[in-house]
C-alpha positions as CSV (number, residue, x, y, z in Angstrom):
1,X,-46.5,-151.2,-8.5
2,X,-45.4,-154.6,-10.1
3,X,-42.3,-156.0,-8.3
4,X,-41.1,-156.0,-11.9
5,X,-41.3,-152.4,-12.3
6,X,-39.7,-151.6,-9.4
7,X,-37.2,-153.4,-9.9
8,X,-36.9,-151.8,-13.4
9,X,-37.5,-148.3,-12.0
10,X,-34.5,-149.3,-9.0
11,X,-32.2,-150.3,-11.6
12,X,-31.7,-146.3,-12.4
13,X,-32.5,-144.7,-8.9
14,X,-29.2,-142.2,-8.4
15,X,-28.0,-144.7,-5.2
16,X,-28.2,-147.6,-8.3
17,X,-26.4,-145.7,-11.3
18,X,-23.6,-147.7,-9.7
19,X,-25.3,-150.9,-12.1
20,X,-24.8,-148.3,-15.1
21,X,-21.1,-147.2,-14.3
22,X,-20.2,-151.0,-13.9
23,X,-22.1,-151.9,-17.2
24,X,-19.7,-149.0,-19.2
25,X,-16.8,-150.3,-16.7
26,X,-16.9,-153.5,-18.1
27,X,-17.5,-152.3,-21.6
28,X,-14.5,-150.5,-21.6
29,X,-12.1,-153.3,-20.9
30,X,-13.9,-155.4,-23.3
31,X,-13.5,-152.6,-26.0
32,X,-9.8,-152.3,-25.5
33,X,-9.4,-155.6,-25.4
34,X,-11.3,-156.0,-28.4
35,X,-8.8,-153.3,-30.6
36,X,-6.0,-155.3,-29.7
37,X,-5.6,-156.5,-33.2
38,X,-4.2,-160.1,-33.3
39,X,-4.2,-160.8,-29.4
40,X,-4.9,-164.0,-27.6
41,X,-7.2,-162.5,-25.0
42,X,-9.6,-161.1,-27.6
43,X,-10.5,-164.5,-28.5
44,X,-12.1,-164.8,-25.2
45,X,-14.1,-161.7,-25.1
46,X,-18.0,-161.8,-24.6
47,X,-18.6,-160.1,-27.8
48,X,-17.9,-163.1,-29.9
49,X,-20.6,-165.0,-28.4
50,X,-23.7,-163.3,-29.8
51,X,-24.9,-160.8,-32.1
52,X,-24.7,-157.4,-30.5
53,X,-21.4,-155.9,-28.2
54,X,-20.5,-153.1,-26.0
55,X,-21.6,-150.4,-28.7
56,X,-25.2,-151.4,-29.1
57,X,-25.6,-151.2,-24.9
58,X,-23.5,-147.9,-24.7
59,X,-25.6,-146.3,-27.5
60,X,-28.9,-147.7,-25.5
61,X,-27.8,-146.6,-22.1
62,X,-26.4,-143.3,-23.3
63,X,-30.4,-142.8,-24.7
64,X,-31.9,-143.2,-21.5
65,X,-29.2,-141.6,-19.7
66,X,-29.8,-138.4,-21.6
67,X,-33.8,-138.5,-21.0
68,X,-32.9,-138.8,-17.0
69,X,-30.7,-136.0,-17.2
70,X,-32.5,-133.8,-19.0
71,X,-35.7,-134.4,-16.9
72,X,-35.3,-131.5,-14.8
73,X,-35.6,-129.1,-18.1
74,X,-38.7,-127.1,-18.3
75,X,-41.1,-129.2,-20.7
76,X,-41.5,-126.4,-23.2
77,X,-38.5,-125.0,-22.7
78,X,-37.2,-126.5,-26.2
79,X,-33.8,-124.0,-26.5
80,X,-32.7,-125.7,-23.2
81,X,-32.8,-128.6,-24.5
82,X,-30.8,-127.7,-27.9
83,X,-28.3,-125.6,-25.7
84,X,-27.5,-128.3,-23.0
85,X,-27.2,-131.4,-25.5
86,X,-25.8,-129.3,-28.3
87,X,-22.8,-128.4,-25.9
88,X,-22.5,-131.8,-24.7
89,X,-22.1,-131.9,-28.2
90,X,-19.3,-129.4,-28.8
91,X,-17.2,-131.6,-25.7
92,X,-17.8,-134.7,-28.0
93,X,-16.1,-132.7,-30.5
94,X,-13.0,-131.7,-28.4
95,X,-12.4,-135.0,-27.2
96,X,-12.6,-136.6,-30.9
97,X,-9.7,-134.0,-31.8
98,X,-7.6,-135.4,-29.1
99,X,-8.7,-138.9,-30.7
100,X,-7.5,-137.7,-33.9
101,X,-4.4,-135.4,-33.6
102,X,-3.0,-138.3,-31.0
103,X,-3.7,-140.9,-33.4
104,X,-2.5,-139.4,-36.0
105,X,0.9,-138.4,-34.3
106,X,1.3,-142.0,-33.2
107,X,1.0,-143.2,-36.6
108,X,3.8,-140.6,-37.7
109,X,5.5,-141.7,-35.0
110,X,5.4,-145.5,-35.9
111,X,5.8,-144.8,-39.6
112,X,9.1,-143.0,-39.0
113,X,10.1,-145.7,-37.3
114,X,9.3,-149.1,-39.3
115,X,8.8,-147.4,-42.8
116,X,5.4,-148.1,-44.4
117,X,6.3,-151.9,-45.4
118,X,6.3,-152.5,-41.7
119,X,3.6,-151.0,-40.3
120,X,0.6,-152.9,-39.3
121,X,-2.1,-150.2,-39.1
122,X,-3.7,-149.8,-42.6
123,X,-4.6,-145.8,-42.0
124,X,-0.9,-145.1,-42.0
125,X,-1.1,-145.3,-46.1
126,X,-3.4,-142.7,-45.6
127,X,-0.7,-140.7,-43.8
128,X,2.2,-141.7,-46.6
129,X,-0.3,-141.2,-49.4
130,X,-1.6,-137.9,-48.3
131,X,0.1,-136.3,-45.8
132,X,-0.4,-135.3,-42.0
133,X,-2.0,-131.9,-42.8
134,X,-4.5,-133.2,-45.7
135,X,-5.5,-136.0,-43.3
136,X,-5.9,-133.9,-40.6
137,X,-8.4,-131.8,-42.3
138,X,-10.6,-134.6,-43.3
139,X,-10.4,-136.3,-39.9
140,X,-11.1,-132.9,-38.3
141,X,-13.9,-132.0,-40.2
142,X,-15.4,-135.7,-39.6
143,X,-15.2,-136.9,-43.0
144,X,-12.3,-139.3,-42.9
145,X,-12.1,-142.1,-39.6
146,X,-8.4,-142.1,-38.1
147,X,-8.1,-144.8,-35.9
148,X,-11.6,-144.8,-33.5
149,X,-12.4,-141.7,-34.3
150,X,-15.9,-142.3,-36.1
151,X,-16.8,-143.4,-32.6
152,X,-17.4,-140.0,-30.8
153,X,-18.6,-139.0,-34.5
154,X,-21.9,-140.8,-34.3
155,X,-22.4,-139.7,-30.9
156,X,-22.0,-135.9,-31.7
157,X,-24.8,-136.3,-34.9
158,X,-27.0,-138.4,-31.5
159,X,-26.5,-135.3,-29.7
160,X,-27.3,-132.8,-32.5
161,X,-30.4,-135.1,-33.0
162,X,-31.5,-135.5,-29.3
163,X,-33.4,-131.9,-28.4
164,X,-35.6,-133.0,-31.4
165,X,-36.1,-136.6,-30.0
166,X,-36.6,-135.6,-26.6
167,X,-39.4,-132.9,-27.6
168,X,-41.5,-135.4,-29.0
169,X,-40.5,-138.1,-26.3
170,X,-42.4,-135.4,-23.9
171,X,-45.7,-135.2,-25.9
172,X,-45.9,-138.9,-25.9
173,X,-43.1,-141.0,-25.0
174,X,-43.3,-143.2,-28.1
175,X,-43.8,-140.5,-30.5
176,X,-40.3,-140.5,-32.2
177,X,-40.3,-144.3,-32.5
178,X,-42.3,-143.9,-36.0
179,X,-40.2,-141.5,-37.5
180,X,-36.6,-143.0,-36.6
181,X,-38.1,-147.0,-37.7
182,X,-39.0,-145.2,-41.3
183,X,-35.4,-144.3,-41.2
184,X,-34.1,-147.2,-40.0
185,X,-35.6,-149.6,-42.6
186,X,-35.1,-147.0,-45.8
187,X,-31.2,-147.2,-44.5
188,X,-30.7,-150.4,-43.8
189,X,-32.7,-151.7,-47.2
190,X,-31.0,-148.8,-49.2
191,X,-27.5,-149.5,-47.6
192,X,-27.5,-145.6,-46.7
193,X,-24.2,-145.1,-45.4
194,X,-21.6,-142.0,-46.3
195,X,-18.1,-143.2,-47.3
196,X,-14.9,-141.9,-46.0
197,X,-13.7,-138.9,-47.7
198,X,-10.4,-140.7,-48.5
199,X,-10.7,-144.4,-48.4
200,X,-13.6,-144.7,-49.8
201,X,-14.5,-147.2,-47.1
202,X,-18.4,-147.0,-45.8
203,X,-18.2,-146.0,-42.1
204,X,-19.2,-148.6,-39.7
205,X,-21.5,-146.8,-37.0
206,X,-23.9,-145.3,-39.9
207,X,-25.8,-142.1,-38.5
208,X,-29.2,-142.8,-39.6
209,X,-29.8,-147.1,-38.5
210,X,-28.2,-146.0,-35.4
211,X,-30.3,-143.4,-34.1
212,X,-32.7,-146.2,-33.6
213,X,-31.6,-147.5,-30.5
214,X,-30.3,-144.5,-28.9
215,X,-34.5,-143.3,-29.7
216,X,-35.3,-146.5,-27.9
217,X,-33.0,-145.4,-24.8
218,X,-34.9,-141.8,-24.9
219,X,-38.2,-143.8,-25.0
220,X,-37.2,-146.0,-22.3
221,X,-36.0,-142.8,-20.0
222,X,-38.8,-141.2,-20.6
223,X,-41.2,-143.4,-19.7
224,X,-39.3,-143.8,-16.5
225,X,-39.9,-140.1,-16.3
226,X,-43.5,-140.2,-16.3
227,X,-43.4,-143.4,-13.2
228,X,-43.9,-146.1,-16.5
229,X,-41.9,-149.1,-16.5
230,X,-41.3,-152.2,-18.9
231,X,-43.9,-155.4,-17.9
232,X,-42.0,-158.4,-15.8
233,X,-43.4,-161.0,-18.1
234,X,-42.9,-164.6,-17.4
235,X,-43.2,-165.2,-21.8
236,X,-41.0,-162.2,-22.7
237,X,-38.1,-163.3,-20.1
238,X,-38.4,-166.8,-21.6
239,X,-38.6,-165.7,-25.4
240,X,-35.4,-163.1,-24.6
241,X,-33.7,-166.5,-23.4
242,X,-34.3,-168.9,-25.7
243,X,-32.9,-165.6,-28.4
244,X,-30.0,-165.4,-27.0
245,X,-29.6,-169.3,-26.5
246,X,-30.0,-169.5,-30.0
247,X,-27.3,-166.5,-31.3
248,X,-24.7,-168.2,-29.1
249,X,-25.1,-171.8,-31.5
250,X,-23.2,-170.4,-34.7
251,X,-20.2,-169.3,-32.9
252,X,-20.2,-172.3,-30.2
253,X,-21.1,-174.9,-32.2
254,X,-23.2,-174.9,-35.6
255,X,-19.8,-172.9,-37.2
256,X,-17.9,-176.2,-37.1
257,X,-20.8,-178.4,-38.6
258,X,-22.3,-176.2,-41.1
259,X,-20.4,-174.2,-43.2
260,X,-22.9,-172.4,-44.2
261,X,-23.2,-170.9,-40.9
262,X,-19.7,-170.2,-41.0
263,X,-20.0,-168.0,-44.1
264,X,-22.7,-166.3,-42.9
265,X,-20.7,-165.4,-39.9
266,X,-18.0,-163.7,-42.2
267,X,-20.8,-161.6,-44.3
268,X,-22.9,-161.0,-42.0
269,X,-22.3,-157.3,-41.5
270,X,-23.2,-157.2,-45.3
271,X,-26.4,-158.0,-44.9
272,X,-29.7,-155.9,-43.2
273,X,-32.4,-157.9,-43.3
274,X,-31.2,-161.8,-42.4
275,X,-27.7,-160.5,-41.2
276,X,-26.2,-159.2,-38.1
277,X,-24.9,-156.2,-39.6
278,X,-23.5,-153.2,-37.1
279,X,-23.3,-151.0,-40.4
280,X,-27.1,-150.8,-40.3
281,X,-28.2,-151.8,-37.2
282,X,-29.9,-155.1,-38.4
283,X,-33.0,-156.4,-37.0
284,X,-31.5,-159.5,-35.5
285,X,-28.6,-157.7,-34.1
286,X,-31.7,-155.3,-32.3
287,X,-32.8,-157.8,-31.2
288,X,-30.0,-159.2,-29.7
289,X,-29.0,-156.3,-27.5
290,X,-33.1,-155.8,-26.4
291,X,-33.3,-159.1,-25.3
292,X,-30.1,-158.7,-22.8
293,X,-31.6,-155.4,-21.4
294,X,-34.8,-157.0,-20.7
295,X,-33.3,-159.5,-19.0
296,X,-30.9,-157.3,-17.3
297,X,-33.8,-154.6,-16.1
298,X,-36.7,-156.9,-15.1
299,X,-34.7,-160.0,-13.0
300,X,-32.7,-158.2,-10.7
301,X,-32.5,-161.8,-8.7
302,X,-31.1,-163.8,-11.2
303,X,-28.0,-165.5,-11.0
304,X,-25.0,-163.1,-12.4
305,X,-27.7,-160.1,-13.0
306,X,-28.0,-159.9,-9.0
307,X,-24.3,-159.1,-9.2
308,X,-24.9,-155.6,-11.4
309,X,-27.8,-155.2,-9.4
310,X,-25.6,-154.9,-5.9
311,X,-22.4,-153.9,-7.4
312,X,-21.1,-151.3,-5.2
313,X,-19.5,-147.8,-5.6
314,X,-16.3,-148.6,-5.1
315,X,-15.4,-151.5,-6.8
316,X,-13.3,-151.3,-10.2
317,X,-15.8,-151.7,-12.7
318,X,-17.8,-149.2,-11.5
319,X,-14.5,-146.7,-11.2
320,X,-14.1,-147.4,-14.6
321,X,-16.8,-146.7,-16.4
322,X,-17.6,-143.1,-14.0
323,X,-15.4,-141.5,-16.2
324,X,-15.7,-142.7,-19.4
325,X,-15.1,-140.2,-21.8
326,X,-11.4,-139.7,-20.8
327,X,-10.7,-143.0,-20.4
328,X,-11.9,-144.3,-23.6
329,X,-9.8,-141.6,-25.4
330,X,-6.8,-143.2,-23.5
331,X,-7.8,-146.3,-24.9
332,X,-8.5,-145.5,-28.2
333,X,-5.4,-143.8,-28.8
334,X,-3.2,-146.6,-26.9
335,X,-4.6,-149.8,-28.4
336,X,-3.4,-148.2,-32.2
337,X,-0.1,-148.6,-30.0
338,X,-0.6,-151.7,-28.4
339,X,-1.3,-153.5,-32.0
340,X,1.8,-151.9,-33.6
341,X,3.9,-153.2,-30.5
342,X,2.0,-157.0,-30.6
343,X,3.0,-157.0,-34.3
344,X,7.0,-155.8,-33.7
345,X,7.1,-158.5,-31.3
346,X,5.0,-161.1,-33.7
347,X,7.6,-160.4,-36.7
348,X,10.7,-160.5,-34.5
349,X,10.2,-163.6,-33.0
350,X,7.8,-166.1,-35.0
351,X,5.6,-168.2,-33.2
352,X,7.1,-167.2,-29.5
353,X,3.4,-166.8,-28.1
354,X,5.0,-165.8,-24.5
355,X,6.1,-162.4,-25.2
356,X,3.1,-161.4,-27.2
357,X,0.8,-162.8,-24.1
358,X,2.8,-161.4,-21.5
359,X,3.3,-157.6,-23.7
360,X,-0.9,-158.1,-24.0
361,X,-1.6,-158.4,-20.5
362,X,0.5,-155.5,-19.5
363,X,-1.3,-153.4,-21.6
364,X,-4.8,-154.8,-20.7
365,X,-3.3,-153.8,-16.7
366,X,-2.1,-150.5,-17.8
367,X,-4.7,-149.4,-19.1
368,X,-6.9,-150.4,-16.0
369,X,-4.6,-148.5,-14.1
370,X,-5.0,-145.2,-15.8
371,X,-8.5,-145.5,-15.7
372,X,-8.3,-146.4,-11.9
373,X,-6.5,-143.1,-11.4
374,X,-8.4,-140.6,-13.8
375,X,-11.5,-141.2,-11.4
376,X,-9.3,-141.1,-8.3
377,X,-8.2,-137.8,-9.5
378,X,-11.4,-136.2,-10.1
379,X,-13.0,-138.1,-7.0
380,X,-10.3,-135.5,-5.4
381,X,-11.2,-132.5,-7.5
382,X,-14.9,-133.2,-6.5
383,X,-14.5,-133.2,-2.7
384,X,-12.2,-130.1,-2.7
385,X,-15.1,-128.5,-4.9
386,X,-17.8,-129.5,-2.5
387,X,-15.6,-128.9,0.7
388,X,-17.5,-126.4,3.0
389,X,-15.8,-122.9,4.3
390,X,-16.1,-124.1,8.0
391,X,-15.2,-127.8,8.1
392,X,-17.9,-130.1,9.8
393,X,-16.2,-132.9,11.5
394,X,-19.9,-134.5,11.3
395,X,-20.3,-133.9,7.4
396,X,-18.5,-136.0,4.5
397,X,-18.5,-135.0,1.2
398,X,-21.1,-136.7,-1.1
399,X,-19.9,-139.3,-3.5
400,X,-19.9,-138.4,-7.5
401,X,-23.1,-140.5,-8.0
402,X,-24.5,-137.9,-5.5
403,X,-24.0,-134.9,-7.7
404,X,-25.8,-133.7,-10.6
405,X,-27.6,-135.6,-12.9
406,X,-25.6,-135.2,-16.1
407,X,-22.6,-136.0,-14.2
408,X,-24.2,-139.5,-12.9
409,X,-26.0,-140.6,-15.7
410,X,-25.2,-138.7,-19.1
411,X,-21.5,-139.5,-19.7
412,X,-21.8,-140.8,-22.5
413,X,-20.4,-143.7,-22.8
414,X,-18.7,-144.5,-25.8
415,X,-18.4,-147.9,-27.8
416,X,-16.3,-149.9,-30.5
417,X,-16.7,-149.7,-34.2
418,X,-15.2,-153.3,-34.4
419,X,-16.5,-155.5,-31.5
């Protein structure tokens, strides 16, 4: 074996799912701070400096992830399959209502209290125009987005799609790369994206481009299934750099000189083909987020990758993204909060950039915090559950990355419909 692939192979090892946990940490903090409409510290996050951002690596890992976890299923034993992932499923679908009927009452909330003319949230003329029970319906049968709420919506359709993906993953671990690419390209070209029930609006995270890269994941998983892993080349790990070299000019630089680039920039999400559309997936935003896992999976000893590669279990990024279901329902009910808050402050007190920096930060903190406690809280619950009848003063409880493999490596992560 390749020091290459086993360096790719020992970057999802269970004592190394650490390196995934820290990768959806991170994510996390990025993606709340991403919602914060309006802030100062989103103008710093890593997402404006490229093509691709936290959703395109959550959707990725969450595909290998699931071929991991499901490893240990029988290989013909298709109805496990459908029953494991299509009741992962159903809990996608629990906590999206929680999503929805919290984001919805903070809206009431907000609306009751600043009257429509001074709230900052567009959905809340949804709420005005048709009312807290209509909305709910659409929201609740996944045809309407309320705040972030089309994000656990494309993962439920992934999971309803995955036995399917993973069957034919098992006869041949590229097999449903054909099938998905057809799909992919008749989307994207067609522009084949559902509309919301009410706005109108197309949604973002479009089902069919989508499923692309969570297939690639699968692929990936699989093939680290069967002892295959991804060729440490020399050309490929230059090519990936001199990629992502290039998709950092138009926002560093070139957007200043060039207008043209700058306009781009703006449409870009219009376009499949020659744009960096998250709609539909576009090729160059693929491309993008392929190049950073190559580079993230096959130099383990490169400067800033060695630190995922040796993150340990304990520190906060990883702590973070172990549980990150729950907490990105916390965030995605709290930022529609946070923005309302930023913009209070904003019209009260014109140009005081102090209070608005200090109110962001706060939140950015709190919302580490709860994170920070949801996993110390069910890093209890697990050692009570694991405690033996007869304590062993010579045996310690195993960590959570020692438990089962859905727990470790299937929570799937979830990811922004905006940045």
């Amino acid at each position: 074996m390749t020091e290459g692939s086993r360096a790719f192979r020992t970057f999802f090892m269970p004592q190394r799912r650490a390196s995934i946990d820290a990768i959806r940490g991170f994510c996390l903090v990025n993606i709340f701070v991403n919602h914060i409409e309006n802030g100062f510290v989103t103008s710093l996050s890593p997402s404006r400096l490229g093509l691709s951002d936290s959703a395109d690596l959550f959707v990725l890992l969450s595909g290998i992830s699931t071929a991991l976890a499901m490893h240990r299923v029988p290989p013909r034993s298709f109805r496990s399959l459908v029953g494991a992932l299509w009741r992962r499923a159903a809990r996608l679908y629990a906590f999206n209502v929680v999503v929805i009927l919290g984001t919805v009452g903070l809206l009431a909330i907000i609306l009751a209290l600043r009257g429509v003319e001074g709230v900052h949230a567009a959905q809340t003329a949804l709420l005005r125009d048709h009312g807290a029970l209509h909305l709910l319906w659409h929201a609740l049968t996944l045809g309407q987005t309320v705040g972030y709420s089309n994000v656990l919506r494309l993962y439920i359709a992934l999971m309803l799609l995955a036995p399917a993906l993973l069957h034919l993953a098992r006869l041949r671990p590229w097999a449903p790369l054909p099938p998905v690419i057809l799909l992919w390209l008749l989307a994207g070209h067609f522009g084949w994206v559902l509309p919301n029930s009410l706005s109108g609006e197309p949604f973002r995270l479009t089902i069919l481009p989508w499923t692309l890269i969570f297939t690639i994941g699968i692929v990936v998983g699989q093939g680290l299934n069967r002892g295959v892993a991804l060729p440490r080349s020399g050309l490929l790990a230059a090519l990936a750099v001199a990629y992502l070299v290039a998709c950092l000019m138009p926002s560093v630089w070139e957007v200043h000189v060039w207008p043209m680039v700058s306009d781009w920039i703006t449409t870009g999400n219009d376009a499949f083909w020659l744009g960096a559309s998250k709609t539909y997936q576009s090729p160059l935003r693929l491309l993008h987020v392929l190049a950073l896992a190559y580079l993230a999976m096959t130099l383990p000893d490169a400067p800033v990758i060695r630190l995922l590669h040796t993150v340990r279990h304990d520190s906060i990024v990883v702590r973070i993204g172990r549980r990150s279901l729950p907490v990105f329902v916390v965030g995605a009910i709290a930022v529609v909060g946070v923005s309302e808050g930023l913009d209070l402050v904003a019209t009260t007190f014109p140009g005081a950039w102090l209070p608005l920096l200090i109110l962001e930060v706060a939140a950015i903190g709190s919302y580490v915090a709860v994170a920070l406690t949801l996993d110390r809280r069910a890093l209890a619950g697990h050692r009570r559950s694991v405690r033996p009848s007869s304590p062993d003063p010579t045996r310690t409880a195993p960590p959570p990355e020692a438990g089962s493999a859905w727990q470790a490596t299937a929570e799937l992560p979830p990811f922004s419909p905006a940045h």
